[in-house]
C-alpha positions as CSV (number, residue, x, y, z in Angstrom):
1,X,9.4,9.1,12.6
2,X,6.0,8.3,11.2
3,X,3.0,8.5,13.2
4,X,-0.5,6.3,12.4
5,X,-3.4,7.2,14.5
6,X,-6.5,4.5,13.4
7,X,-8.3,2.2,14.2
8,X,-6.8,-1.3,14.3
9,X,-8.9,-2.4,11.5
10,X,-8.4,0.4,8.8
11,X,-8.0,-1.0,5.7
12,X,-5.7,2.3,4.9
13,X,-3.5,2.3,8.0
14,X,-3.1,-1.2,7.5
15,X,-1.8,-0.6,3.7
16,X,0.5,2.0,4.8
17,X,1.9,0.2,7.4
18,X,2.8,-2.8,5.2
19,X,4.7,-0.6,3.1
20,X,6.4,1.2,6.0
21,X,8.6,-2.4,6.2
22,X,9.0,-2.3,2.7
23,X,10.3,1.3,2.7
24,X,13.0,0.3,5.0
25,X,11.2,1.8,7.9
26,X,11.6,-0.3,11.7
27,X,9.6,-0.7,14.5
28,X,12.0,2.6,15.8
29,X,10.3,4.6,13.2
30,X,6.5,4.3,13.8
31,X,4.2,4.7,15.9
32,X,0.6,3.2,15.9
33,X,-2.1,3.9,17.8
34,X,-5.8,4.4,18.2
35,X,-7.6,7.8,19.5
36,X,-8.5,6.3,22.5
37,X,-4.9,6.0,23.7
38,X,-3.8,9.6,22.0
39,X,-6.7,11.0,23.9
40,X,-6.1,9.0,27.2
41,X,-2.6,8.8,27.4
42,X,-0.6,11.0,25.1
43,X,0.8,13.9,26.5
44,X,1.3,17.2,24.7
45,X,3.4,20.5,24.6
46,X,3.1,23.6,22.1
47,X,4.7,26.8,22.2
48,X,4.0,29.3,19.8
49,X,4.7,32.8,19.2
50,X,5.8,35.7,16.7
51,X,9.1,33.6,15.8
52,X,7.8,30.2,15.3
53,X,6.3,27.0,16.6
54,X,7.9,24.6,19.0
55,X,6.7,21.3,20.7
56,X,6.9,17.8,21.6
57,X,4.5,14.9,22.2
58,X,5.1,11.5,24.3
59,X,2.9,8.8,23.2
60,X,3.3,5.1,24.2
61,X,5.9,6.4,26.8
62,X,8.3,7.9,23.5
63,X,8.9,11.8,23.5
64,X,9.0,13.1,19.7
65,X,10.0,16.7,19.6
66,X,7.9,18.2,16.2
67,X,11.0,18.7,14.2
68,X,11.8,14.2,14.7
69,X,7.8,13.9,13.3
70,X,8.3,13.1,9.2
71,X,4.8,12.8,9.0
72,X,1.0,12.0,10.4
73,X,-1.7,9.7,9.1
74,X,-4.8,11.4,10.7
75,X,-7.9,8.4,10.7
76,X,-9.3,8.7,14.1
77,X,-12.7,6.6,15.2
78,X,-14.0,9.5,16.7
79,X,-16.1,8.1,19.1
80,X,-14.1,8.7,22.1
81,X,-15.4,10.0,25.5
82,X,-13.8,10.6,28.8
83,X,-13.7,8.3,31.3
84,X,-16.4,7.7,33.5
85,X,-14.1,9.3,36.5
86,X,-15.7,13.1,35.2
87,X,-19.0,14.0,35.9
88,X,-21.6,14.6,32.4
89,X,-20.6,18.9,32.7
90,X,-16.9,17.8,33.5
91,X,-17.0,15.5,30.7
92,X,-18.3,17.7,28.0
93,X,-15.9,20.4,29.0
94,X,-12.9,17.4,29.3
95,X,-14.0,16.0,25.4
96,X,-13.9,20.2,23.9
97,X,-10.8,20.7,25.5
98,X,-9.4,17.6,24.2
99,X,-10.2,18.4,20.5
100,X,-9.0,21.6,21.0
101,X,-5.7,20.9,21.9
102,X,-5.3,18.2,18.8
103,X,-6.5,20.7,16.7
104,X,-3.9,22.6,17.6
105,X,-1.4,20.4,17.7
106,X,-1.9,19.2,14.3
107,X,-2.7,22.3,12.5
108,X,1.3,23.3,14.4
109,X,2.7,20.5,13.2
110,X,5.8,21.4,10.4
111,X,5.4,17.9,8.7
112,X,2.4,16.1,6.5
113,X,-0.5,15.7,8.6
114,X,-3.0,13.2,6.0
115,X,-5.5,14.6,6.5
116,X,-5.3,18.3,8.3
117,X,-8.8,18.7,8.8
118,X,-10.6,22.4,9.2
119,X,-11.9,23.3,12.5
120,X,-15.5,22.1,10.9
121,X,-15.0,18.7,11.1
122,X,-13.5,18.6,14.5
123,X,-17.0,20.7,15.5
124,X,-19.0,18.2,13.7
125,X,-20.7,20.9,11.3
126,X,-22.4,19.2,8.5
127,X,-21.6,21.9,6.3
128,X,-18.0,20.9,6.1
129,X,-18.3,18.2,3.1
130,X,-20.6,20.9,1.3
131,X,-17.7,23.5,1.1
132,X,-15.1,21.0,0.2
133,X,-17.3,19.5,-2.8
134,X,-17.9,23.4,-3.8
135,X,-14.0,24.6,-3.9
136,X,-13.4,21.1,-5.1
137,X,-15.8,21.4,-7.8
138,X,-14.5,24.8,-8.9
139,X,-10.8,23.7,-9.0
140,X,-12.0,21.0,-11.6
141,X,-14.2,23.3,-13.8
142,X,-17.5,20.9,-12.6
143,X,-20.6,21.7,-11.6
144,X,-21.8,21.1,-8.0
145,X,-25.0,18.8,-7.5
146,X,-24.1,17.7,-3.7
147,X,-26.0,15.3,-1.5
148,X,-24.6,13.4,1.6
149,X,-24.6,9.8,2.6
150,X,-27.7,8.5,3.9
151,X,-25.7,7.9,7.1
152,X,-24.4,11.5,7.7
153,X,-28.0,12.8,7.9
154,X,-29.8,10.0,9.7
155,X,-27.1,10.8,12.7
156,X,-26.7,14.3,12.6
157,X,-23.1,14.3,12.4
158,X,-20.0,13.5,10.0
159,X,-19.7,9.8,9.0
160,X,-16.9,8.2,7.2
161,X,-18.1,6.7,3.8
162,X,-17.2,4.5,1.5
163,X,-17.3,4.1,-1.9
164,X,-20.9,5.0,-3.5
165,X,-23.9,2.8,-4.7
166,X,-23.5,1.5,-8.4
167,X,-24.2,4.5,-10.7
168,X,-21.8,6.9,-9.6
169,X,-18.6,7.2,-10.7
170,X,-15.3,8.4,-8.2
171,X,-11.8,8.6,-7.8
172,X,-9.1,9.5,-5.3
173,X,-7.0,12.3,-4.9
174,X,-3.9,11.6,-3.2
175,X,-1.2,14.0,-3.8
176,X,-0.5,14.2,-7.3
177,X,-2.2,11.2,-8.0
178,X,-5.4,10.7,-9.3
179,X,-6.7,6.8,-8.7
180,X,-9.8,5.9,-10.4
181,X,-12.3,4.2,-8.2
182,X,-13.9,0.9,-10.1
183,X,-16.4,3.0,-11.4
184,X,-14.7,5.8,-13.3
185,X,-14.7,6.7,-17.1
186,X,-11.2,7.6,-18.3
187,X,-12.6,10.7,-19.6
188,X,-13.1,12.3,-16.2
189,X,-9.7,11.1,-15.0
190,X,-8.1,12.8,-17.7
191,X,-10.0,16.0,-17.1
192,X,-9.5,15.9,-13.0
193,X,-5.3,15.4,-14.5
194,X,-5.4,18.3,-16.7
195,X,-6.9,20.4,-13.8
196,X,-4.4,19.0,-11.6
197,X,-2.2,22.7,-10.9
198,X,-6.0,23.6,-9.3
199,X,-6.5,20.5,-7.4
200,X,-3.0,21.4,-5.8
201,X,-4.2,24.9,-4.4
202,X,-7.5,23.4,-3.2
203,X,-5.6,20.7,-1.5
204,X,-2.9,22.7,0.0
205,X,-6.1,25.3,1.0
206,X,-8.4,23.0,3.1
207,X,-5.3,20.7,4.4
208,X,-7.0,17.5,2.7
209,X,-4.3,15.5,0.7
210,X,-6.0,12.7,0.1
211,X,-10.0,12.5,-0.7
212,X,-12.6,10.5,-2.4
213,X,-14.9,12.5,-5.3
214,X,-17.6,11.2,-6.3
215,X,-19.4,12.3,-9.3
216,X,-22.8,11.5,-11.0
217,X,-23.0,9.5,-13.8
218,X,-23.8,10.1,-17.8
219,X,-22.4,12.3,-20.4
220,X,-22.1,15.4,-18.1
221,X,-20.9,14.6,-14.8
222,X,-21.2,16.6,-11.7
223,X,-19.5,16.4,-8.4
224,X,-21.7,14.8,-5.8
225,X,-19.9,14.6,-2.5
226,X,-15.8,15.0,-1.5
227,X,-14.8,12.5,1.2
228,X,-11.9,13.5,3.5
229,X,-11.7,10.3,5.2
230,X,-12.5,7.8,2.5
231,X,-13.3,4.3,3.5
232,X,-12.1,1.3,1.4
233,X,-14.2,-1.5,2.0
234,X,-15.4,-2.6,-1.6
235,X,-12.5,-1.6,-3.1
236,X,-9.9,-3.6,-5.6
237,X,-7.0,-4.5,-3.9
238,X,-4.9,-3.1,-6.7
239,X,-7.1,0.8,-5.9
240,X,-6.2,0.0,-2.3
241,X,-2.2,-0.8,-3.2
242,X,-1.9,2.5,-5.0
243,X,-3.6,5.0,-2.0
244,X,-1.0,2.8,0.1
245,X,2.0,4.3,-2.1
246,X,0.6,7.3,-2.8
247,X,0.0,7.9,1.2
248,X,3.4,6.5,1.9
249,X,5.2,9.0,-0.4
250,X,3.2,12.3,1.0
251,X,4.7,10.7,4.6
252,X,8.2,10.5,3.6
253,X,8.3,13.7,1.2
254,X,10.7,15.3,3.4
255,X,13.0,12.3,3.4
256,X,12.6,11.4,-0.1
257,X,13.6,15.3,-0.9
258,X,16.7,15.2,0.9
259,X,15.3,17.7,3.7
């Protein structure tokens, strides 16, 4: 069982669930939905203790015990609020609680969870993307020259991007893939592939399979910014086709490896 949690209009949940149907995969083996009705409606159950971690969730009125879950696509709007039912203390403490149970639940999960974000992002901590692009930047042998999307800063809080302004150069790390964004020297691919064995252990470290780097431009390139929840708007269709494989084949893993 595959699980998408997007909005409607994702141009990468959309992608992946095209090639759910081509991968054999029925309506019996996925479930879509947005973070409004996780959050709403979903209802939860995690046991864990010294010999191991147990649970089940129901969404959409079906119960998936963890061990049915093949894997998670992770690409929430995050701008949901409780209903207007709480009060503003009640809500606050309704909204933390919330996040803290997903949290849980996904960092419990046994399957691929794309992405498994670090407690930072769910707290909103603008220092987050600044610490990925660091490791990042060390797993790939680059200097560091970091500075956030005009958006992040002018609200105060984490904001999906997409690719940058003309100049730059970036690619995609998805898996073991490395897609080259329309702006991207082969040169640089090519060294992010040789480094690849490092890019695995920063990966499997901060839970983020699949990311957008992007690099200054010129001779000597420098790592800018790391996106954990790249946007695709701009994007080839052909860049957009491969992140859909590449995402499909971190999902079925399991399957695909006989587990």
């Amino acid at each position: 069982m595959i699980l998408l949690v997007s909005n409607p209009t994702d141009i990468l949940s959309l992608e992946v669930l095209l090639r759910c149907s081509a991968c054999g995969l029925g309506r019996e083996d996925v479930i879509a939905c947005d973070d409004k009705t996780l959050f709403d409606s979903a209802s939860l159950a995690l046991r864990m203790d010294r010999t191991g971690t147990e649970g089940s969730l129901t969404i959409l009125d079906r119960r998936l015990a963890f061990d049915e879950l093949e894997g998670v696509l992770y690409r929430p709007g995050r701008w949901w609020w409780p209903g207007e039912g709480f009060d503003i203390q009640d809500q606050m403490f309704v909204y933390h609680e919330t996040m803290a149970s997903w949290f849980a639940i996904l960092s419990a999960l046994p399957c691929r969870v794309v992405n498994r974000f670090g407690l930072s992002w769910w707290l909103q901590d603008l220092n987050y993307p600044r610490q990925l692009a660091v490791g990042l930047a060390e797993a790939l042998d680059l200097p560091a020259r970091i500075s956030a999307p005009a958006g992040e800063c002018a609200v105060g809080r984490i904001v999906p991007s997409g690719p940058p302004p003309s100049g730059s150069e970036w690619m995609y790390f998805a898996g073991r893939r490395v897609i080259p964004g329309a702006q991207c020297t082969e040169a640089l691919v090519e060294h992010a592939e040789a480094r690849g064995y490092a890019v695995d252990a920063w990966q499997e470290e901060t839970g983020l399979s699949v990311v957008r780097a992007d690099f200054t431009g010129g001779e000597h390139p420098a790592l800018r910014y790391v996106e954990g929840f790249p946007l695709l708007e701009g994007e080839p269709p052909e860049v957009i086709a491969e992140l859909g494989d590449a995402v499909i084949e971190l999902l079925l893993e399991k399957r695909r490896a006989g587990v």
